[in-house]
Structure formats: C-alpha cells, structure tokens
C-alpha positions in Angstrom: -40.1 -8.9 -3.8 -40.8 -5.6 -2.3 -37.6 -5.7 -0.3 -35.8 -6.2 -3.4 -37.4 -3.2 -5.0 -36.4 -1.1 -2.2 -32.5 -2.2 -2.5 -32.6 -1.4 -5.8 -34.0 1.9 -5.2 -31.1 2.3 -3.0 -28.5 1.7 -5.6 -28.9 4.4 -7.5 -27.9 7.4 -4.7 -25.3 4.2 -3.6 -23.3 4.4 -6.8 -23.5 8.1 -7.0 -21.8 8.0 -3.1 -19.2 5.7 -4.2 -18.3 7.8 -7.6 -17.9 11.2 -5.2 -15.5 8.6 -2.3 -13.3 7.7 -5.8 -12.9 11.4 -6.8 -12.1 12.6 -3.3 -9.6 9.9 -3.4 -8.3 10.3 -6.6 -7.8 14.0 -5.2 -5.9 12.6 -1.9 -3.8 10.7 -4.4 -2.9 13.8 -5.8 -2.0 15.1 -2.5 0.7 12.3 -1.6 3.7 14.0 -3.0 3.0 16.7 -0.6 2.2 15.0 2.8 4.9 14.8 4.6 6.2 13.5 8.0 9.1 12.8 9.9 11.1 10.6 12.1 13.9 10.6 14.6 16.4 8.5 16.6 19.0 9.0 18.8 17.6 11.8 21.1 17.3 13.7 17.4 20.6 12.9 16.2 18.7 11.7 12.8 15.8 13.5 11.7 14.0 11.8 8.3 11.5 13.2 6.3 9.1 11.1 4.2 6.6 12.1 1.8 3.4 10.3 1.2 4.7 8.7 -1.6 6.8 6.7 0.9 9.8 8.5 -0.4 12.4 9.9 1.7 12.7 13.5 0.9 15.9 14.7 3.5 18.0 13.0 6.1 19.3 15.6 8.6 22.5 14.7 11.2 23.0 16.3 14.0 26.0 18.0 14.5 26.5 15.9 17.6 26.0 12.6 15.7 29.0 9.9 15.9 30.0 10.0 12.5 32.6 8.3 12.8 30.5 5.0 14.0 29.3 4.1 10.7 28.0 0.8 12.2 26.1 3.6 14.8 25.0 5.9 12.4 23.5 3.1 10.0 21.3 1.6 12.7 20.2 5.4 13.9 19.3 6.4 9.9 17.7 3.3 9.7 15.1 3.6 12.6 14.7 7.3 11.9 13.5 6.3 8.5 11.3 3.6 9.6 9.7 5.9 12.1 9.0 8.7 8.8 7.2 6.0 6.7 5.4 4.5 9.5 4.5 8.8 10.8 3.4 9.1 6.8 1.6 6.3 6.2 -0.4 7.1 9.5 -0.8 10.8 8.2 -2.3 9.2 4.4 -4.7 6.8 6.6 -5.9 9.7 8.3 -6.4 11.5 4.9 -8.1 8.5 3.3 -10.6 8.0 6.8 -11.4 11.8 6.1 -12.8 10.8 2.5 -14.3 7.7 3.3 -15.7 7.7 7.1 -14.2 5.3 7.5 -15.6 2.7 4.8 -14.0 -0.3 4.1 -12.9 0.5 0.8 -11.6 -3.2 -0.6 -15.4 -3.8 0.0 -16.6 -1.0 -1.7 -14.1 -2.2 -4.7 -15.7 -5.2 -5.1 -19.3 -4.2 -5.5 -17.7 -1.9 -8.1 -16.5 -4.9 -9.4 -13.0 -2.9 -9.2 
C-alpha cells in the first residue's frame, strides 16, 4: 500500500517532466525546416542538401560531372540524396536525444495515453 502511495506521489513532478519533453519537442519540430545537412557522391561531383523536413532543398553538379551519362548521373544524384536524408535524420535524432536524454519516447506516449 505504502509503495503505491509513494508512486503516486511520483506522478505528479512525472507528468509535469513529460509536459516540459513535449514542449521542447514541439519547439524541435519547429526547428525542422531549418536543420539541414548534406550528402555527396562521386568524389563531390553531387552535393545534396536536405532539410529536416526530409525535403531536398538544392542539388549541386560539379562542373566536372559526366553530364552526358544520364544513366551515371542518376545513380550519383541518387546516392548523394540518400546520404542528405540519412546525414538529416541523424542530425534531428541528435536534436530530439538533446530534449529527451535519451527517453524512449513511444513509451512515454503511452503512459500519456498518446
């Protein structure tokens, strides 16, 4: 019984924890259109940028790049842009870490009941 008491005493500064994560997130969200990162392939023949919407924001050729090897050039633009999304999305999960220490936060959804 008296553990139980003491959990719930816990829950109050617990929910009031979790309600300051959300609005640092919801400020990180805010943020995502503004994170960027970028990717190259080809020695820097393509240079992407992504933002942290997962958007791709420029796509830069080299002045060296075969464009005239479209078959080339598709398979370069291709990796440099998987390499900027997979450079932003490692950027946003350090941003999120940053907010949560790293809390498991599909956890903390569900004792929200989110």
């Amino acid at each position: 019984m008296f553990d139980q008491l003491k959990a719930l005493a816990q829950l109050g500064p617990m929910m009031a924890k979790a309600k300051e994560m959300q609005q640092k997130m919801q400020e990180v969200q805010a943020k995502l259109p503004m994170l960027k990162a970028t990717g190259q392939s080809g020695g820097g023949l393509v240079t992407v940028t992504a933002n942290g919407l997962l958007e791709i924001e420029s796509i830069v050729y080299a002045t060296s790049a075969p464009l005239t090897d479209t078959e080339l050039l598709a398979d370069l633009t291709r990796a440099a842009v998987n390499q900027a999304i997979k450079n932003v999305q490692a950027v946003m999960q350090r941003e999120m870490e940053e907010v949560t220490g790293g809390m498991d936060m599909g956890a903390l959804r569900g004792m929200l009941g989110q």
